[in-house]
Structures are given as structure tokens and as C-alpha cells.
Biopython code that builds the backbone (N, CA, C, O; Angstrom):
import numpy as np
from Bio.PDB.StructureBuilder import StructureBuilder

atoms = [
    (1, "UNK", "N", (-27.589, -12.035, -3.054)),
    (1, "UNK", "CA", (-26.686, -11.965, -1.924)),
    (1, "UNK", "C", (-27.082, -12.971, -0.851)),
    (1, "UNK", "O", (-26.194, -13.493, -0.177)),
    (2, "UNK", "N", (-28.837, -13.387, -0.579)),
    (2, "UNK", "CA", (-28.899, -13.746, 0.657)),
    (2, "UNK", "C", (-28.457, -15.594, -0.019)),
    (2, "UNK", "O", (-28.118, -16.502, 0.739)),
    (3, "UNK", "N", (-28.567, -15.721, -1.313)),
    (3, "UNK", "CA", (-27.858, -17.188, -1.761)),
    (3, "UNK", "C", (-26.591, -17.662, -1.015)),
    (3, "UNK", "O", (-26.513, -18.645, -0.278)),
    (4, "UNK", "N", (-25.389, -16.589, -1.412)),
    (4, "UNK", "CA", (-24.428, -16.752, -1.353)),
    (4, "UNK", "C", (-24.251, -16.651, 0.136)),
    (4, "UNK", "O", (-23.095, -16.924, 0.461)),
    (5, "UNK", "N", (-25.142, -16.302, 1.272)),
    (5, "UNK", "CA", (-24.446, -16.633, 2.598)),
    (5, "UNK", "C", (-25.139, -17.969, 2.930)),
    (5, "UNK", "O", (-24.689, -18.632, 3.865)),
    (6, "UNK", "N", (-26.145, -18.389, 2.269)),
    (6, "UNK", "CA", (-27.560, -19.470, 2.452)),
    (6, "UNK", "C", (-26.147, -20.515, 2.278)),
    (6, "UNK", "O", (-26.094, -21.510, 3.001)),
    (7, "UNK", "N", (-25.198, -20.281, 1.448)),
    (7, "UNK", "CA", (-24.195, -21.239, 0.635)),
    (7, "UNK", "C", (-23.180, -21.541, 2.009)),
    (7, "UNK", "O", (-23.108, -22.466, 2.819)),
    (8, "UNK", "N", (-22.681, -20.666, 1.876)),
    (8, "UNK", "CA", (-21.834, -20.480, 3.054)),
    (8, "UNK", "C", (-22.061, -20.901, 4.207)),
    (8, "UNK", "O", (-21.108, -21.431, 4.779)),
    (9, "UNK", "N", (-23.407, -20.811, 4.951)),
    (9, "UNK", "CA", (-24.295, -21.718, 6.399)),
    (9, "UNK", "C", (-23.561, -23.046, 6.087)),
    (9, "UNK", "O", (-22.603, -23.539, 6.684)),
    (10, "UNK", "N", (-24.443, -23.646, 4.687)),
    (10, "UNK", "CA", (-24.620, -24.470, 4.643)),
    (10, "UNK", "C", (-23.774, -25.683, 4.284)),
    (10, "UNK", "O", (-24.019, -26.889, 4.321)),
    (11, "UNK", "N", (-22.305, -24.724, 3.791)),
    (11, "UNK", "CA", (-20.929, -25.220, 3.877)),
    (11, "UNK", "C", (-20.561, -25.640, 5.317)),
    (11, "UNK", "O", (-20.111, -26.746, 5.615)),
    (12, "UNK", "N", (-20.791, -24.690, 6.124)),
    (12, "UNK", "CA", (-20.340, -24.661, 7.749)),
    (12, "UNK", "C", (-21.091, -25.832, 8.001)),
    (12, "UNK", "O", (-20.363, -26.789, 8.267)),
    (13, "UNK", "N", (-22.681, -26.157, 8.009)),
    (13, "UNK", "CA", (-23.260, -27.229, 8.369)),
    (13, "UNK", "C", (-22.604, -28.261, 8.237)),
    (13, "UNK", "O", (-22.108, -28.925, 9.148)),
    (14, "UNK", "N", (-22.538, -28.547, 6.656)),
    (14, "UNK", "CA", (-21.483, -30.002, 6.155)),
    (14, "UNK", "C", (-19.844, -29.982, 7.072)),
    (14, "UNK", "O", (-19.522, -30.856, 7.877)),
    (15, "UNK", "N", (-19.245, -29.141, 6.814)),
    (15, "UNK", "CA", (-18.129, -29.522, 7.709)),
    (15, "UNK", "C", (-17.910, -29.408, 9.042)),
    (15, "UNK", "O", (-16.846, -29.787, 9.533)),
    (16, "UNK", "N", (-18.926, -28.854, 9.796)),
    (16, "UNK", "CA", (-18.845, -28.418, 11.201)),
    (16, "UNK", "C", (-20.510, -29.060, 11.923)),
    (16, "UNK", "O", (-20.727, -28.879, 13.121)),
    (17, "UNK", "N", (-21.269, -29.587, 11.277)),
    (17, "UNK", "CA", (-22.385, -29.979, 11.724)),
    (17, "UNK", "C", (-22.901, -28.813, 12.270)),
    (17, "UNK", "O", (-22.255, -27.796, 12.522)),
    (18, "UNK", "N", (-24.611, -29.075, 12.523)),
    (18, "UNK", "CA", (-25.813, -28.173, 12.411)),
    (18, "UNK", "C", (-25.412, -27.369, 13.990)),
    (18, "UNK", "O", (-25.629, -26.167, 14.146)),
    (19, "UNK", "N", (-24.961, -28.022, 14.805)),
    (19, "UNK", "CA", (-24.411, -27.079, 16.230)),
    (19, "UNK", "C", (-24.063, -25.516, 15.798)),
    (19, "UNK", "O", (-24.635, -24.483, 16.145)),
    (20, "UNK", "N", (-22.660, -25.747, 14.714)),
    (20, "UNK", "CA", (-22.059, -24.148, 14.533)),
    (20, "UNK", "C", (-22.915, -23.702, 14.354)),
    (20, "UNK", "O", (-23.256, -22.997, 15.303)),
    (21, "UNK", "N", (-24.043, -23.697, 12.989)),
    (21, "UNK", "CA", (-24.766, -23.028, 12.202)),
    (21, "UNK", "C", (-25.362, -22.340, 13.381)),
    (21, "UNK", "O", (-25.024, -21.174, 13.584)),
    (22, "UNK", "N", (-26.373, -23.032, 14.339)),
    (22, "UNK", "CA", (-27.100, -22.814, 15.051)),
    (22, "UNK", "C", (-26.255, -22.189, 16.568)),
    (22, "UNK", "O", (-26.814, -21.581, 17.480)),
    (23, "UNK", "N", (-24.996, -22.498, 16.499)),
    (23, "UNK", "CA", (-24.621, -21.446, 17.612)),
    (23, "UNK", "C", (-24.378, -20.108, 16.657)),
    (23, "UNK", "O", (-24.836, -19.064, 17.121)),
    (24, "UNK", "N", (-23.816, -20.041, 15.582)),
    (24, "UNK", "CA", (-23.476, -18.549, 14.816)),
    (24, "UNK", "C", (-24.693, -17.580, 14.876)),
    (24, "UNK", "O", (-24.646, -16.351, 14.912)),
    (25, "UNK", "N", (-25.840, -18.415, 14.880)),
    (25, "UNK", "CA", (-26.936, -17.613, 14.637)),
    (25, "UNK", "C", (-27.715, -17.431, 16.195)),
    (25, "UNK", "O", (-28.910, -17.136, 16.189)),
    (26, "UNK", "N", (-27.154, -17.575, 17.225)),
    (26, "UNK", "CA", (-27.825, -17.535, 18.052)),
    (26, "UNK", "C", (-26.604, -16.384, 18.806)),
    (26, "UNK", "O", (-27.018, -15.544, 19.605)),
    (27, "UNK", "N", (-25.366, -16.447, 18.516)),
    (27, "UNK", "CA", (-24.674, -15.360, 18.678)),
    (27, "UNK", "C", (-25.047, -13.891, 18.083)),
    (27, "UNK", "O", (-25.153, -12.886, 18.786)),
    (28, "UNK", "N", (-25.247, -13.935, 16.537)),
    (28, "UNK", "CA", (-26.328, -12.685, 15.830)),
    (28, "UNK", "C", (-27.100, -12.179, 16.688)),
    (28, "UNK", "O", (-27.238, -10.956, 16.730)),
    (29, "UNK", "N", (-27.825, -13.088, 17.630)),
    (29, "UNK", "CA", (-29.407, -12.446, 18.265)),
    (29, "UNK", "C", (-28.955, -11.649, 19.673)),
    (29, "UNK", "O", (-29.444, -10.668, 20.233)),
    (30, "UNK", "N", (-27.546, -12.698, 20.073)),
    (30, "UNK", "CA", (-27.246, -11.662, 21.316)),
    (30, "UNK", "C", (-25.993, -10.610, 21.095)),
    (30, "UNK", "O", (-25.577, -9.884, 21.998)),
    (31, "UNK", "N", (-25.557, -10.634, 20.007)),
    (31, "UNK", "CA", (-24.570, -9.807, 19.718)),
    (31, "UNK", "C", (-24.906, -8.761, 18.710)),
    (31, "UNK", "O", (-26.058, -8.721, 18.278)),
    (32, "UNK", "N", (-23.947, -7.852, 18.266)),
    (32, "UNK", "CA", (-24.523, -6.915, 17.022)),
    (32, "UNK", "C", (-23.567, -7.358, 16.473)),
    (32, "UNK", "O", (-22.662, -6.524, 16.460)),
    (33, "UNK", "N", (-23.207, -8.644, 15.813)),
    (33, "UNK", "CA", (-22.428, -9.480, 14.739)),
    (33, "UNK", "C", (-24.065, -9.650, 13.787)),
    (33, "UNK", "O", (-25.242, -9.922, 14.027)),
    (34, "UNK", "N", (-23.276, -9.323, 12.733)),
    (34, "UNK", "CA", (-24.296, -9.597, 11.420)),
    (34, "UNK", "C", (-23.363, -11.351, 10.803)),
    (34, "UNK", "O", (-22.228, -11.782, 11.005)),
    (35, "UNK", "N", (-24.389, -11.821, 10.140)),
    (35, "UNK", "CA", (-24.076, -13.379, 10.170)),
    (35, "UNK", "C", (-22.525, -13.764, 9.213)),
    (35, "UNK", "O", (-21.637, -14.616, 9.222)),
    (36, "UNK", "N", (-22.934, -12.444, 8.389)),
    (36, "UNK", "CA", (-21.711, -12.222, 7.395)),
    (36, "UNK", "C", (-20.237, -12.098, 7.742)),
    (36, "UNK", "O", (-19.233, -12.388, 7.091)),
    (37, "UNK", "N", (-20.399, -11.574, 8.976)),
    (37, "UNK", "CA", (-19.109, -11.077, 9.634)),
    (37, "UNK", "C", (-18.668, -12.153, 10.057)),
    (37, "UNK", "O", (-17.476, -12.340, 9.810)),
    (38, "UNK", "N", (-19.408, -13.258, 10.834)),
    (38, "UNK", "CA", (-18.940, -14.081, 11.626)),
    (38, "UNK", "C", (-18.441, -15.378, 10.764)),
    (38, "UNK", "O", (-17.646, -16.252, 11.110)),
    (39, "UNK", "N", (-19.260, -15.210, 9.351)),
    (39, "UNK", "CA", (-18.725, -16.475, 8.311)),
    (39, "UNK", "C", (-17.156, -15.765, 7.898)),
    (39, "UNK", "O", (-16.153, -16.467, 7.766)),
    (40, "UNK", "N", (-17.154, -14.619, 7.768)),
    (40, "UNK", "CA", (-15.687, -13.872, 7.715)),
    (40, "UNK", "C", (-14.558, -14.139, 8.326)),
    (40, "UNK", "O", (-13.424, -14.427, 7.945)),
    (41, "UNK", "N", (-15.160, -13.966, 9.518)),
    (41, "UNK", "CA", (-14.093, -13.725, 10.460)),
    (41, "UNK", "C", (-12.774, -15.151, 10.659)),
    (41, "UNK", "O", (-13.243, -16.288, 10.705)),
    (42, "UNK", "N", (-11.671, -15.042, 10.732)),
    (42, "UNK", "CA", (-10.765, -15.463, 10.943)),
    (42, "UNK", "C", (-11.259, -17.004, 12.124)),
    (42, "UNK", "O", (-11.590, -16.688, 13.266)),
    (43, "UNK", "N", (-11.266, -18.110, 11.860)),
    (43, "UNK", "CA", (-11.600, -19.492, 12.559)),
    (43, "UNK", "C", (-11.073, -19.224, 14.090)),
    (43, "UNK", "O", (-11.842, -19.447, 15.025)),
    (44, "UNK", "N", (-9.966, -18.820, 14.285)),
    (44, "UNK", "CA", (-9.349, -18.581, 15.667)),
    (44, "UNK", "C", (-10.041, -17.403, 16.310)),
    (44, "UNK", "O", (-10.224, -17.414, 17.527)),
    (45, "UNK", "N", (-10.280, -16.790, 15.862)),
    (45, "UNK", "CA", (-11.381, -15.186, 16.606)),
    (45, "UNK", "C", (-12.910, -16.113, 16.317)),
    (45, "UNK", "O", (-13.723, -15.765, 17.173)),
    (46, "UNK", "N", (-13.342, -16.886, 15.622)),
    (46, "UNK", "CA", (-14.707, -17.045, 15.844)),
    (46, "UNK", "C", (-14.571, -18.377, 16.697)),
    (46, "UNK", "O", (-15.614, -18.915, 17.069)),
    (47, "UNK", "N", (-13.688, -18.784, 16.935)),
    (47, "UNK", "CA", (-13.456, -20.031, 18.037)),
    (47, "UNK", "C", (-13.483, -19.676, 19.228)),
    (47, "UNK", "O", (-14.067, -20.417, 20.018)),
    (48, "UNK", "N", (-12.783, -18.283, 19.780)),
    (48, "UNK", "CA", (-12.750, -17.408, 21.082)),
    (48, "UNK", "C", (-14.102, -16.965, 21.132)),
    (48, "UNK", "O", (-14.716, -17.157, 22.182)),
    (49, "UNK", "N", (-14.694, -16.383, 20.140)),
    (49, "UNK", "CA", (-16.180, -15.714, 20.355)),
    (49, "UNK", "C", (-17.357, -17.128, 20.907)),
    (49, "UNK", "O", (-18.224, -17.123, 21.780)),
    (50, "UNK", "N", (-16.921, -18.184, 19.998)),
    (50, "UNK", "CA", (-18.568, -19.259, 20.649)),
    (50, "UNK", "C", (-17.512, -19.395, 22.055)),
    (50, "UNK", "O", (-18.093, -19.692, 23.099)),
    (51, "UNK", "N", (-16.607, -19.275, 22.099)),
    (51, "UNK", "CA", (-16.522, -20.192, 23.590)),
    (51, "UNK", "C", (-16.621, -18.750, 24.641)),
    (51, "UNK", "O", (-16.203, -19.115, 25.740)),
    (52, "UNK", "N", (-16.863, -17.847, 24.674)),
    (52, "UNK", "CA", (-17.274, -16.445, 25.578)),
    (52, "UNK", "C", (-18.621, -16.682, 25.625)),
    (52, "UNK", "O", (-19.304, -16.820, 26.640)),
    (53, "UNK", "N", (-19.166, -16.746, 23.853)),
    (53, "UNK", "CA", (-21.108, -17.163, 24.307)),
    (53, "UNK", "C", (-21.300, -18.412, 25.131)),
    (53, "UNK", "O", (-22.240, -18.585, 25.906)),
    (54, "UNK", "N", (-20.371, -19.227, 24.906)),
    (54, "UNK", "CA", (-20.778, -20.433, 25.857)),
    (54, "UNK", "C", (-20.884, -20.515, 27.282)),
    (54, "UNK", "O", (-21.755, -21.061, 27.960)),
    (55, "UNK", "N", (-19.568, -19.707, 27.727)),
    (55, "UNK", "CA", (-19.091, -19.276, 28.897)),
    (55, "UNK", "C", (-20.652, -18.644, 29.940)),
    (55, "UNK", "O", (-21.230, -19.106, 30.923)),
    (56, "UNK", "N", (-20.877, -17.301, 29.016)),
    (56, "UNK", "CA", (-21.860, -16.387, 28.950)),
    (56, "UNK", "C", (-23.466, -17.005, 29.011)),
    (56, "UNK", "O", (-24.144, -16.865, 30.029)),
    (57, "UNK", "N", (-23.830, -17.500, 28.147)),
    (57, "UNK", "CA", (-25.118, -17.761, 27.963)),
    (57, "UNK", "C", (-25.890, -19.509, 28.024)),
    (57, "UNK", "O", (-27.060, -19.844, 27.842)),
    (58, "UNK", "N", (-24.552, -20.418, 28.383)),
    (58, "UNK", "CA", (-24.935, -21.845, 27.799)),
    (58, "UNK", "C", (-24.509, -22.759, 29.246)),
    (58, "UNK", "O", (-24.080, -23.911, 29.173)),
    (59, "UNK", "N", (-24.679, -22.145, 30.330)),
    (59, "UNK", "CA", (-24.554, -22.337, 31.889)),
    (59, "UNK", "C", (-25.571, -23.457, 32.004)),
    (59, "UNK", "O", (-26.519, -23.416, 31.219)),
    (60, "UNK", "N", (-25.500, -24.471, 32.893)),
    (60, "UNK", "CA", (-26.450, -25.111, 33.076)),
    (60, "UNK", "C", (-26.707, -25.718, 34.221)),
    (60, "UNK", "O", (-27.735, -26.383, 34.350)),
]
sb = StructureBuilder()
sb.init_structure("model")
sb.init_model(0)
sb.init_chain("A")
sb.init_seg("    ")
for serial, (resi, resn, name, xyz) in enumerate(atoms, 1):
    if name == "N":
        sb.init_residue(resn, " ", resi, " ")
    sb.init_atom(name, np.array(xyz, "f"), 0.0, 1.0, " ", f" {name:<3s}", serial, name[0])
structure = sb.get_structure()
């Protein structure tokens, strides 16, 4: 199982560069989204979610 999401990251990496990967997983740590959900979830709901963490946590 943990292959097939290792697959999936690493799809997101290639077409979305190492940013998503590393914002998806930094959303996991402040959210109770498991990583699975968020490779799931619908592109337009996980497009609203990084830009709330951004909003939220990426102030500068």
C-alpha cells in the first residue's frame, strides 16, 4: 500500500513539481488530512485547501 501512494507523490512531483508534494505533506502535519485523502480529493477542493494553508500558515 505505502508503494502505491510513494507512486502517486511522485506522479504529483513530476507534474506539479516538488512544492505540491511538500506543501500536501506539510498540510497532513497541520491538518487531520491523511496524505491519501488529499491525493483523492477532487483538484478544485485541494486547490482551495493549499491556498487557506497559505493564507493561514505561509505569512511572511
Amino acid at each position: 500500500m505505502g508503494s502505491r501512494i510513494q507512486e502517486k507523490i511522485g506522479r504529483n512531483k513530476q507534474e506539479n513539481g516538488d512544492y505540491l508534494a511538500d506543501t500536501l505533506i506539510d498540510i497532513c502535519f497541520v491538518t487531520s488530512y491523511k496524505i491519501e485523502d488529499l491525493l483523492k480529493m477532487p483538484p478544485t477542493r485541494r486547490a482551495r485547501l493549499i491556498e487557506r494553508y497559505k493564507e493561514r500558515f505561509c505569512k511572511q
